[in-house]
C-alpha positions as CSV (number, residue, x, y, z in Angstrom):
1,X,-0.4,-57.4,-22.5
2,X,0.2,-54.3,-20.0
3,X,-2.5,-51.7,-20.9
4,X,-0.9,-48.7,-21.9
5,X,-2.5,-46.6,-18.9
6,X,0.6,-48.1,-17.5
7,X,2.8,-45.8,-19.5
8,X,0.7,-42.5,-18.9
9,X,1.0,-43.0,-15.5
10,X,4.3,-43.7,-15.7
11,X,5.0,-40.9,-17.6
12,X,2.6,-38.3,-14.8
13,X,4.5,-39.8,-11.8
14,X,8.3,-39.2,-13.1
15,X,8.1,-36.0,-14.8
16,X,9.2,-33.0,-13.2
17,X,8.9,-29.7,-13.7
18,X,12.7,-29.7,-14.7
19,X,12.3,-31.7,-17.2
20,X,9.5,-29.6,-18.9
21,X,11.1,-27.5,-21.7
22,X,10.7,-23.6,-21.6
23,X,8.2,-23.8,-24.4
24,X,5.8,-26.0,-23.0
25,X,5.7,-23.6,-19.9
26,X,5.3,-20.6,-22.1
27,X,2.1,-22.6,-23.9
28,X,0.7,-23.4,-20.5
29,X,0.7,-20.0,-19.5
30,X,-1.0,-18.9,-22.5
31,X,-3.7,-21.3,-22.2
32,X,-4.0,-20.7,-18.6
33,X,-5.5,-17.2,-19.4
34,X,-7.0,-18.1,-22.0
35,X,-9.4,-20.5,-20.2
36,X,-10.1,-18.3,-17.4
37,X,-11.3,-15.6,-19.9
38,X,-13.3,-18.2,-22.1
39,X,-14.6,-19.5,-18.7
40,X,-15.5,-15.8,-18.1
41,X,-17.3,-15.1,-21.4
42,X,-19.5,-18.6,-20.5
43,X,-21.1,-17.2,-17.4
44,X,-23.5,-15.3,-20.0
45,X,-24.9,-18.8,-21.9
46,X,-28.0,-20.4,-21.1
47,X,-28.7,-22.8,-18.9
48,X,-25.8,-21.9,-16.4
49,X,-28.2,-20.4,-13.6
50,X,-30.2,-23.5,-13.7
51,X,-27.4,-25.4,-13.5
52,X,-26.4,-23.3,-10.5
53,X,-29.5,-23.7,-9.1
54,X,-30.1,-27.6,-9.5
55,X,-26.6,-28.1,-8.3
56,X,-27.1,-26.1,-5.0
57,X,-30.4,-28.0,-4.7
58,X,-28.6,-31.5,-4.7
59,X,-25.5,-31.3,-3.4
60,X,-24.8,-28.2,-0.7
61,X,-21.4,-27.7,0.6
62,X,-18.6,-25.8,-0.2
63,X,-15.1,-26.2,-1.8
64,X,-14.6,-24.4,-4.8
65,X,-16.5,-21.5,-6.4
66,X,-18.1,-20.6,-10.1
67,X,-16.1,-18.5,-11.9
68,X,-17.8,-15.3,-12.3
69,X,-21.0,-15.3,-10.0
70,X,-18.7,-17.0,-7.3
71,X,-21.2,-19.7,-5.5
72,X,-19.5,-21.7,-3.7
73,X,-20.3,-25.5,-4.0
74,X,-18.6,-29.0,-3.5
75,X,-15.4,-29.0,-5.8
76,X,-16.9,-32.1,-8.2
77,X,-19.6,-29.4,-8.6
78,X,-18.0,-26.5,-9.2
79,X,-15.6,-28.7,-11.6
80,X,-18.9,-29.8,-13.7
81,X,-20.2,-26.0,-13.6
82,X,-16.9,-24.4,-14.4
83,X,-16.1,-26.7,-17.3
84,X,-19.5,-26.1,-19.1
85,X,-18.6,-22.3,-18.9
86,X,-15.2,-23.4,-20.2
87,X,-17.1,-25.2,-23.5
88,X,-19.8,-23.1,-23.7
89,X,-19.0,-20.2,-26.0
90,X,-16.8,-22.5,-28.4
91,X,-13.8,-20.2,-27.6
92,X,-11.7,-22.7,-25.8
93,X,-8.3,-23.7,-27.2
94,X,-7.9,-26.8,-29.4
95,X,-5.5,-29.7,-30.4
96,X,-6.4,-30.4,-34.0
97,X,-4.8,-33.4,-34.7
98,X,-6.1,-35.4,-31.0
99,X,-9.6,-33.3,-32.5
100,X,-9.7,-32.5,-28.5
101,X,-10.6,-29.3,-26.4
102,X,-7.5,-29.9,-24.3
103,X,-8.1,-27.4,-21.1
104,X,-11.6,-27.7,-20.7
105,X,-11.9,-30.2,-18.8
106,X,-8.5,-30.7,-17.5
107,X,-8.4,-27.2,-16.2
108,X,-11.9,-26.7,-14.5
109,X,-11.5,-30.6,-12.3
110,X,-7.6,-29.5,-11.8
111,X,-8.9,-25.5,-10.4
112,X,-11.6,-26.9,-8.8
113,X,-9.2,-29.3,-6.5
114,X,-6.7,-26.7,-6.0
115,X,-9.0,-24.7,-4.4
116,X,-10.5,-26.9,-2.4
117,X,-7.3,-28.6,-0.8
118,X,-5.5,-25.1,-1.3
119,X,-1.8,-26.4,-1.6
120,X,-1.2,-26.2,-5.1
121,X,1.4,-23.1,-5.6
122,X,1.7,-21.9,-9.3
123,X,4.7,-24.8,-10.3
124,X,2.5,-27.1,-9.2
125,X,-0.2,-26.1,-11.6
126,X,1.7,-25.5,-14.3
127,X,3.1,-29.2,-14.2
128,X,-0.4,-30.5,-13.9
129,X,-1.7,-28.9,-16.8
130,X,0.9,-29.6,-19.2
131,X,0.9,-33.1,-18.1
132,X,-2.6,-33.3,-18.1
133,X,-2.9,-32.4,-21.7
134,X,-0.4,-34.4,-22.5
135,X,-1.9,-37.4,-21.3
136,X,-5.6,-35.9,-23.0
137,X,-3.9,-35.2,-26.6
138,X,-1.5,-38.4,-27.0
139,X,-4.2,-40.5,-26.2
140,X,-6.7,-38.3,-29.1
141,X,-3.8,-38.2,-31.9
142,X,-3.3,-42.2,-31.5
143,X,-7.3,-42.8,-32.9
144,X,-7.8,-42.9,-36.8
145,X,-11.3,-43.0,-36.4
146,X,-13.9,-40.1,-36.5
147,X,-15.6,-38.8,-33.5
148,X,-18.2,-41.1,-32.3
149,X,-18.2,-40.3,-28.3
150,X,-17.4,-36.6,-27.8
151,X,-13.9,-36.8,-27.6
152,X,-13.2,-33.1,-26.0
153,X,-15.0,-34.5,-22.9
154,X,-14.6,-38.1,-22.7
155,X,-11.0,-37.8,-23.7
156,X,-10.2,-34.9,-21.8
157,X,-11.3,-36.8,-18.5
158,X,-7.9,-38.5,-18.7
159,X,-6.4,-35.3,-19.1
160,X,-8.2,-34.4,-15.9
161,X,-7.2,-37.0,-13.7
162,X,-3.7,-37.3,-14.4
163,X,-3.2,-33.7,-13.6
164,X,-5.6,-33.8,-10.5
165,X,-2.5,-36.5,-9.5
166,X,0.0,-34.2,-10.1
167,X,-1.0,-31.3,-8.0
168,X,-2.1,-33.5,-4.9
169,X,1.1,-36.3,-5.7
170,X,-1.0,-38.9,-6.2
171,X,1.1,-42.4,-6.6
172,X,1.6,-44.4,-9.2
173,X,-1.1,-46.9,-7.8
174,X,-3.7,-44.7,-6.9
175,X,-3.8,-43.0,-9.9
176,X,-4.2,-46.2,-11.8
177,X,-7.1,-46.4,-9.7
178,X,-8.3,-43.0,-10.8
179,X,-7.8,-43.2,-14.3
180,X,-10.1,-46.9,-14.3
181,X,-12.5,-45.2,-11.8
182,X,-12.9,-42.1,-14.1
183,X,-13.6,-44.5,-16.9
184,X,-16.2,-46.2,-15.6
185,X,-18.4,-42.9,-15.2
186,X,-17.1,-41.2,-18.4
187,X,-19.2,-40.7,-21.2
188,X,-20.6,-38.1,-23.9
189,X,-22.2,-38.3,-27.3
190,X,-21.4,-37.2,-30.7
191,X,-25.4,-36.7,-30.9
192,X,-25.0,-33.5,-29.1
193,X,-23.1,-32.2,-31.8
194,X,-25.4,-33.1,-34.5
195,X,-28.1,-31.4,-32.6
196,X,-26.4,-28.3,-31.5
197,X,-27.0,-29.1,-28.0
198,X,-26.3,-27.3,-25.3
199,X,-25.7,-31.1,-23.9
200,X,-22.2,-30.9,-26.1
201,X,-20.8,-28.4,-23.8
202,X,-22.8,-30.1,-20.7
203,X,-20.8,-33.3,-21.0
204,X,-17.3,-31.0,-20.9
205,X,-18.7,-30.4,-17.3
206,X,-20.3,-33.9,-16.5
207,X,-16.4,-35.6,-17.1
208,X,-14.8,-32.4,-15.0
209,X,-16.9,-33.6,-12.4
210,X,-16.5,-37.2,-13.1
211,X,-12.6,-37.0,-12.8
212,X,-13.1,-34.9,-9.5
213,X,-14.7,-38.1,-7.7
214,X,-12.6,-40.4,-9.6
215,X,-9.2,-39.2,-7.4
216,X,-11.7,-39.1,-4.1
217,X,-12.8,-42.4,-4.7
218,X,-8.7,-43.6,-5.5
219,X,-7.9,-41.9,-2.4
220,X,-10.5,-43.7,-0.3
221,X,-8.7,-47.0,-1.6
222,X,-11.7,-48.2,-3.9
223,X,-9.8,-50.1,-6.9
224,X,-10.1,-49.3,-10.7
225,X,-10.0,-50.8,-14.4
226,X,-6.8,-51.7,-15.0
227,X,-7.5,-52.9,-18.9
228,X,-8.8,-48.7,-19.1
229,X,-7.6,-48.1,-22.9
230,X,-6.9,-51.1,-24.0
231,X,-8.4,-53.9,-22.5
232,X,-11.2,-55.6,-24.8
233,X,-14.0,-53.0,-23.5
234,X,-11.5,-50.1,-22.6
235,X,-11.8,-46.8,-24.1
236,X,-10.1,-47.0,-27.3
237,X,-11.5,-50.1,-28.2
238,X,-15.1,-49.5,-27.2
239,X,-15.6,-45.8,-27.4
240,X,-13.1,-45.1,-30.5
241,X,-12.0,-48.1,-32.2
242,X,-9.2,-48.2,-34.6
243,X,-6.2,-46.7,-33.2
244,X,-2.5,-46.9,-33.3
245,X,-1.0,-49.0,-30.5
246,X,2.8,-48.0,-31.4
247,X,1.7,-44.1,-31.6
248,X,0.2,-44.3,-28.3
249,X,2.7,-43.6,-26.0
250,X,5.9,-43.0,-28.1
251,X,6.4,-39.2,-27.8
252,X,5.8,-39.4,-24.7
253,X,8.6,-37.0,-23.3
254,X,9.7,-35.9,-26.1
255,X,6.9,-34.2,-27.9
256,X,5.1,-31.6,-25.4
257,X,1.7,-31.5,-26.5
258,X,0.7,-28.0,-25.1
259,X,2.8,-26.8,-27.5
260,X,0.7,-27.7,-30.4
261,X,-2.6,-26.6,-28.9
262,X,-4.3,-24.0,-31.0
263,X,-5.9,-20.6,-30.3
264,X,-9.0,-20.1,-31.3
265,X,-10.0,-16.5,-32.8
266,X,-13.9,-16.5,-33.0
267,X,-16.0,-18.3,-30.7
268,X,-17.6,-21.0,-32.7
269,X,-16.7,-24.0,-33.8
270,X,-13.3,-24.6,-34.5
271,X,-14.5,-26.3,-38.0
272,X,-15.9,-22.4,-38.8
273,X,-12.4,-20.9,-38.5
274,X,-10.7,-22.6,-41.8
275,X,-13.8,-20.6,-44.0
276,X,-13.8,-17.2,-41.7
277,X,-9.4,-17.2,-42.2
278,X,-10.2,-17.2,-45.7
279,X,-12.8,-14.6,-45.7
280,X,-10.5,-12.6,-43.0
281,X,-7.5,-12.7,-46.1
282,X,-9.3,-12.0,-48.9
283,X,-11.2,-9.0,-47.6
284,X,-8.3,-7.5,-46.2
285,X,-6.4,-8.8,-49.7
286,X,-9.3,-7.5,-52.3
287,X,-11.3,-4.9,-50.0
288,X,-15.0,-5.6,-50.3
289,X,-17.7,-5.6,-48.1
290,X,-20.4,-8.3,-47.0
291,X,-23.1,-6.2,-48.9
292,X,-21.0,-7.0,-51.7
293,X,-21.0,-10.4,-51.8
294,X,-23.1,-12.5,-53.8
295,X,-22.3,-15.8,-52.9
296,X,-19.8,-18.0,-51.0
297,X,-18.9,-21.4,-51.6
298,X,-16.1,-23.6,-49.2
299,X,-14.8,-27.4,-50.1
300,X,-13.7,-28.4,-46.9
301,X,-12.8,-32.4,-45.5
302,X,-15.6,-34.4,-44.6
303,X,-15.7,-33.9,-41.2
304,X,-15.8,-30.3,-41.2
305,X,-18.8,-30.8,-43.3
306,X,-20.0,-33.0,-40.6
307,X,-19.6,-30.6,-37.8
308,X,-20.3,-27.0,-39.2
309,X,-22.1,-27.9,-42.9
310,X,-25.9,-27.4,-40.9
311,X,-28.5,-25.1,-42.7
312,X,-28.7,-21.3,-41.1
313,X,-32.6,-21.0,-39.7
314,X,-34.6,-18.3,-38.3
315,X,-34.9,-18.6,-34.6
316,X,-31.6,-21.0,-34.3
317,X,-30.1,-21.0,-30.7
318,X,-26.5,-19.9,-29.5
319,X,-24.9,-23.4,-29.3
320,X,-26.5,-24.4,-33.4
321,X,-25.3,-21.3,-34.3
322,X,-21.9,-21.6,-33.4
323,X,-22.0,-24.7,-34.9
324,X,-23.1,-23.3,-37.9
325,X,-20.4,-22.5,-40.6
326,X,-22.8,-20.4,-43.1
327,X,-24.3,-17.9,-40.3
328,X,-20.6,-17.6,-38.6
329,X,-19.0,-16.9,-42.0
330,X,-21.9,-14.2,-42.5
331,X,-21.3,-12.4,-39.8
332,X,-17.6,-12.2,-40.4
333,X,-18.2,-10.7,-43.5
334,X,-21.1,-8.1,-42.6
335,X,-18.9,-6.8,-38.9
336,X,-14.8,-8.0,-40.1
337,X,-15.3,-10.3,-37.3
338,X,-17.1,-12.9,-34.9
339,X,-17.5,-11.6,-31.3
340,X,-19.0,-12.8,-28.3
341,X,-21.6,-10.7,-28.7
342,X,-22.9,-11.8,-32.4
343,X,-24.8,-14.4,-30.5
344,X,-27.6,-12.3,-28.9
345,X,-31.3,-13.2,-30.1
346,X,-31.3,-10.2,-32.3
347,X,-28.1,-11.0,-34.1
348,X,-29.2,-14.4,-34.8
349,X,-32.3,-13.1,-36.4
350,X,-30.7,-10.4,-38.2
351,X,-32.4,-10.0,-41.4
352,X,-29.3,-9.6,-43.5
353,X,-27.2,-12.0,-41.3
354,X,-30.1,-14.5,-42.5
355,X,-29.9,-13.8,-46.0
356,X,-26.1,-14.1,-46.7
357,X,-26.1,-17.5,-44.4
358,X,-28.5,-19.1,-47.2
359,X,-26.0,-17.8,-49.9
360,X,-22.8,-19.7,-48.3
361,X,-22.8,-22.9,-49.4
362,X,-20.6,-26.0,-47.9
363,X,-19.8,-29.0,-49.0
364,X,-17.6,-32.0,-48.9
365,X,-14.3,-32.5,-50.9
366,X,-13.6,-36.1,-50.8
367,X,-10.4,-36.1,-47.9
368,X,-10.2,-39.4,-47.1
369,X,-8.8,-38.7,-43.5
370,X,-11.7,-38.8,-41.2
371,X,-10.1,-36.1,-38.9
372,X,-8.9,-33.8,-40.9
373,X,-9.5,-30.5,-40.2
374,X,-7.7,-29.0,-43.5
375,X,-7.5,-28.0,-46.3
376,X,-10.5,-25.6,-46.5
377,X,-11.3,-23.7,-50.1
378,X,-13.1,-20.6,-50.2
379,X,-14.9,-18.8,-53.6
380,X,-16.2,-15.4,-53.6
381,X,-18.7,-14.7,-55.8
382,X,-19.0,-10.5,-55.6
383,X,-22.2,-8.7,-57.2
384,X,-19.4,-6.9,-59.7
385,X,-19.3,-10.4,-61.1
386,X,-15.5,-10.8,-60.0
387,X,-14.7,-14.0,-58.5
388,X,-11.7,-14.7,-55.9
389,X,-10.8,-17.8,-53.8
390,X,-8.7,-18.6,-51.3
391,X,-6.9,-22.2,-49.8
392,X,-6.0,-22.4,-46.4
393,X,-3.8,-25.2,-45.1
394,X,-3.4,-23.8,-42.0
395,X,-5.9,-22.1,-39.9
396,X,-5.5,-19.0,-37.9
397,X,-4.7,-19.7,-34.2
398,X,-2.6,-22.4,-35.2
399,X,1.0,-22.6,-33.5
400,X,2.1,-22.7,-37.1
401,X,-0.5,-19.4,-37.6
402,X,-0.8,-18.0,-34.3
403,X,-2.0,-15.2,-32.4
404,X,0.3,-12.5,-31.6
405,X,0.6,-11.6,-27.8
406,X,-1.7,-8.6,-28.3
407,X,-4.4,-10.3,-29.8
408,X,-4.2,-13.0,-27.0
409,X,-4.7,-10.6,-24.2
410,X,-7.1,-8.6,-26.3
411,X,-9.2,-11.5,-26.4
412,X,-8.8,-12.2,-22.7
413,X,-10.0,-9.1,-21.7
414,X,-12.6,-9.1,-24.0
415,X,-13.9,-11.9,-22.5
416,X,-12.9,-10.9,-18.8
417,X,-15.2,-7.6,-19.6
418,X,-18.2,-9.7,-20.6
419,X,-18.3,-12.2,-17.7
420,X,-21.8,-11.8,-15.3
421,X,-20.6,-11.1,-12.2
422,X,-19.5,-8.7,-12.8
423,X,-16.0,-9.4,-12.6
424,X,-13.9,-5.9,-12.3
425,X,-12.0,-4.8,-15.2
426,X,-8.7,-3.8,-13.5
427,X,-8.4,-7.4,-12.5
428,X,-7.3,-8.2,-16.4
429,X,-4.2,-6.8,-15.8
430,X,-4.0,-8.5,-12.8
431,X,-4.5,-11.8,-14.0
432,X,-2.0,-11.3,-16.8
433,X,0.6,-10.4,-14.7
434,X,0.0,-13.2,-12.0
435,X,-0.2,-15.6,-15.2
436,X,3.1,-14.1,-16.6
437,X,5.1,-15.1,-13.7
438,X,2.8,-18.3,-12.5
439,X,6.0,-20.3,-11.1
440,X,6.4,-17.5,-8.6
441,X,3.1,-18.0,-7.2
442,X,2.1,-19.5,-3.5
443,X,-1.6,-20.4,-4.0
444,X,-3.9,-21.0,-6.8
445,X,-6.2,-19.7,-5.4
446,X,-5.2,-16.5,-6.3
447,X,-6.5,-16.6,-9.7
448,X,-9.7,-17.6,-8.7
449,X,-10.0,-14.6,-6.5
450,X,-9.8,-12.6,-10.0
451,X,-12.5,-13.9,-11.8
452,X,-15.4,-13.9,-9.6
453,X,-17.5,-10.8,-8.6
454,X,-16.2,-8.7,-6.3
């Protein structure tokens, strides 16, 4: 049986930017700024100096910088480095039904090369993302299975290589060889997750990196898997199991999978958003306040429960608490939103913070889908002793929900304005405009000129 790696490839190698419809384009662009802000608003988490440091410690060179502080390091490096900035703050766009980050590590492996080989003019990129996430997401919406592996990273490696191809032209061949190359070093644990691990963003960089030396090594002639999805230990058999064979490759070109990626408003989470949308409606619906509240109480699918149901706790750290459904939803309804800055040490010992968290409670409501993301039911209990509830089967940020233009670029700069660096201010409008008209650009590395310090 061919292994339907075959058909991805296939699919990266033929496609050309003429045959991307004007929608797909207008997504990529979106999510082009997008990342480079959410990259920007990562430079502030923990861990990334030591990163920095362990990284220039082990492997000196140069080829591609860190967005934001601007070291210079070998591009596998600064692929790793830039995708954990990526992941980091949980504000990265998402595909709901491949349950996949879809840029983060696609983008940071596919920025990282263009800057090192510097010949990849703004066409060029925006064919290799779009393509790269298509190759990420159709492989994600094919499992029926839960997460087991991190899908966002391990998944999203394939998303990385195949776009890595498209901006240098790799051939069919070689990049065959890089997609079973990339698979033999991918990997990334669920158990991050569970532990609200800074790991869980970590492994978003360790596959960035990992697809980076996966095209070197194809390049250099060293062969690949060839059995990478499908063969008796390829990835969706070992690292997913069930999936659908027939569902695997049959949009390809027709369904443009940028064009379902999803927004995401607050950065946490993605499970957190279906709660906070409801909270968002019925405040603005009904008017009260967070000191009015008494209790809250959300049905939500399994896996929702899974990923964002953990107890709130004095002294949590950034990456549980954005993982944490009750404190999020708290902190929605005591500011009207969840900002990049509700993550400091004192916010997540906030007294009152604290005490609403332990009156949200979360639980399970039977769905029998194991990656289902929606419906999500919210009750209000307010101290008046009035009660009001809210479904949503569609969560803000959605394509079907969406962000309008001006809250996209409000979040961008937002996040542009928050990066350590620091990264000027007047370069927002920079970006945007250079984003705007990407397929009029000569280099790549013009955007990375923007978001690092001047």
């Amino acid at each position: 049986m061919t292994d339907a790696i075959e058909r991805f490839a296939d699919h990266v190698v033929s496609t050309r930017y003429e045959d991307i419809p004007a929608d797909a384009i207008r997504a990529a662009k979106i999510f082009i700024l997008d990342s480079l802000g959410v990259g920007l608003a990562g430079t502030r988490a923990p861990w990334v100096r030591e990163w920095i440091g362990s990284t220039q410690a082990m492997t000196p060179g140069e080829g591609a910088r860190v967005w934001g502080t601007g070291e210079m390091l070998p591009a596998p490096a600064a692929a790793g480095l830039n995708g954990y900035l990526i992941h980091n703050s949980e504000f990265d766009c998402i595909h709901e039904e491949a349950v996949l980050h879809p840029m983060a590590v696609p983008f940071a492996a596919l920025m990282a090369e263009a800057e090192a080989r510097g010949s990849v003019d703004g066409r060029a990129l925006l064919r290799a993302v779009i393509l790269g996430v298509d190759v990420a997401c159709h492989i994600g919406a094919a499992v029926n299975n839960g997460l087991r592996f991190f899908r966002p990273a391990v998944g999203g490696g394939f998303g990385a290589v195949a776009a890595i191809a498209v901006a240098i032209g790799l051939d069919r061949d070689r990049l065959l060889d890089a997609f079973g190359l990339y698979y033999a070093q991918a990997g990334g644990t669920m158990q991050a997750h569970t532990e609200g691990s800074p790991l869980l963003a970590m492994q978003v960089g360790f596959n960035a990196r990992n697809a980076v030396t996966a095209v070197r090594l194809a390049e250099a002639g060293i062969p690949g898997l060839r059995g990478t999805l499908e063969g008796p230990f390829g990835y969706l058999k070992l690292m997913e199991g069930d999936y659908d064979a027939a569902a695997l490759t049959a949009k390809l070109g027709r369904v443009w999978r940028i064009a379902e990626v999803a927004h995401k408003p607050f950065p946490s989470g993605r499970a957190t958003h279906g709660i906070m949308d409801a909270l968002r409606e019925l405040t603005a619906e009904h008017g009260f306040a967070g000191a009015e509240v008494e209790a809250v109480s959300a049905s939500v699918p399994p896996l929702i429960n899974h990923l964002i149901g953990r107890p709130p706790k004095r002294g949590m750290t950034q990456n549980y608490a954005r993982l944490c459904g009750a404190y999020a939803s708290a902190r929605l309804l005591l500011n009207g939103t969840l900002g990049v800055d509700d993550f400091t040490e004192a916010a997540l010992n906030d007294p009152e913070t604290l005490d609403l968290a332990g009156r949200v409670a979360i639980a399970p409501n039977g769905n029998p889908d194991p990656n289902a993301l929606t419906p999500v039911t919210v009750e209000v209990r307010l101290r008046s002793g009035a009660t009001v509830s809210r479904s949503i089967p569609v969560v803000y940020g959605n394509p079907a929900k969406p962000l309008t233009r001006e809250a996209h670029l409000a979040k961008f700069r937002t996040n542009l304005g928050f990066a350590a660096g620091p990264v000027p201010t007047a370069n927002a409008e920079t970006l945007i405009a250079m984003v705007d008209d990407l397929e009029t650009l000569d280099d790549a590395r013009r955007l990375v000129d923007l978001v690092v310090a001047a």
